[in-house]
N, C-alpha and C positions, 0 to 999 in steps of 0.2 A: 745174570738175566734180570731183567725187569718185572716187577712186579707193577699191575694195572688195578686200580680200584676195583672193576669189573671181574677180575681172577678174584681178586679179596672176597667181593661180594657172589661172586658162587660159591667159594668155598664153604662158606657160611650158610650156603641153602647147601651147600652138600652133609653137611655138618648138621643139619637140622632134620634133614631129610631120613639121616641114618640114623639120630638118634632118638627123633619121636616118634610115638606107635600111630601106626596108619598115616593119612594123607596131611604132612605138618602147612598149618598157614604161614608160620615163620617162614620157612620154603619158600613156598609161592610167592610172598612180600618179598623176599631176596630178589626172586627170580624178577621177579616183574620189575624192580629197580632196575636192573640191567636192560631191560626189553622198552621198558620207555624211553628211557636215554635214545636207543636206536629205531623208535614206532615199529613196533612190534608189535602183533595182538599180545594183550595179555593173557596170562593162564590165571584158571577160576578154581576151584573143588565142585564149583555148581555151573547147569545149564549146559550150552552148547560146547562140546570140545572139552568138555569137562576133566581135571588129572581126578580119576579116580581111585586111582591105589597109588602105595608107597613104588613099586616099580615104573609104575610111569609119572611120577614124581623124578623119580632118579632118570629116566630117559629123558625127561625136559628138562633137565638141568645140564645134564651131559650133552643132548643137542645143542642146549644154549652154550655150550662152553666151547664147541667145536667151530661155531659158527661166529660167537665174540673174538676167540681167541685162534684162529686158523692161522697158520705155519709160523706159529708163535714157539713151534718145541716142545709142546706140552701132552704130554701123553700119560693115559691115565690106568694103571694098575694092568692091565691088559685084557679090559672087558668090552674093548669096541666092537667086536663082533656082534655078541651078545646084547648090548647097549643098540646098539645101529636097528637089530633086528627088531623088538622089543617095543621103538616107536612107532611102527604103519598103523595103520587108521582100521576103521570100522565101514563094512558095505555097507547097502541099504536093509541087507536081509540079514543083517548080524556077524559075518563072517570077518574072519580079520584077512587083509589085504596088507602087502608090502609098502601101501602109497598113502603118507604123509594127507593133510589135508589141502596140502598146497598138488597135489599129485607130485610128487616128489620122490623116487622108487629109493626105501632108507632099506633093501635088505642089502647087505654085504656078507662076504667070507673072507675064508683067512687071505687069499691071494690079496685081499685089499688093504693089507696093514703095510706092504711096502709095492713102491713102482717097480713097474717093469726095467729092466737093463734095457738100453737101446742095441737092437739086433747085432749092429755096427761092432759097438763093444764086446758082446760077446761070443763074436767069429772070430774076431782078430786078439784078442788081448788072452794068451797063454795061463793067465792068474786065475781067470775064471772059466770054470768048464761048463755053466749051467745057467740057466736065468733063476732070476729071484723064484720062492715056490708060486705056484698056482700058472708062471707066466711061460712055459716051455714052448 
């Protein structure tokens, strides 16, 4: 497989992210080299949109990796569920909401770590008695 500066350089904010206490700027510097490359807002510690803990730290780095690095093979420890959940945004009255700031609906379950079998396939083909879970 290929290795991409852009993997290199999240890694390194994943790496900073997990090893420094509370919200690492190293991180964020990582992060943000990757997000310029592609004009991206940057992410801050301060003001609007602000990462203010280590887990949404780890959820913007993991978003940014799904997003730089999509159907690239890369699949990470098996915490996408929980990682996908973890990013939705903030309402106006404080409440947390499934929708990104881009409105973008980031909650997932398990049925979403593999696709559906197409119906076709599995009427006719003997080998398989079931659809993938979540897609019956």
């Amino acid at each position: 497989p290929f290795l991409r500066l852009a993997d290199i350089v999240l890694i390194y904010a994943e790496a900073k992210c997990e090893l420094d206490n509370g919200v690492s700027s190293e991180a964020i510097s990582a992060l943000n080299r990757v997000r310029i490359r592609s004009n991206a807002t940057l992410a801050s510690s301060s003001g609007d949109g602000a990462i203010a803990s280590k887990q949404a730290l780890r959820s913007a780095i993991f978003e940014e990796r799904a997003k730089e690095l999509a159907l690239e093979g890369d699949s990470r420890w098996g915490i996408y569920v929980e990682v996908m959940n973890s990013i939705g945004g903030i309402n106006k009255d404080g409440s947390q909401t499934h929708y990104d700031e881009a409105g973008v609906n980031k909650h997932r379950e398990q049925r979403h770590l593999l696709f559906p079998l197409p119906s076709d396939e599995v009427s006719t083909n003997e080998a398989i008695d079931s659809n993938n879970p979540g897609w019956s």
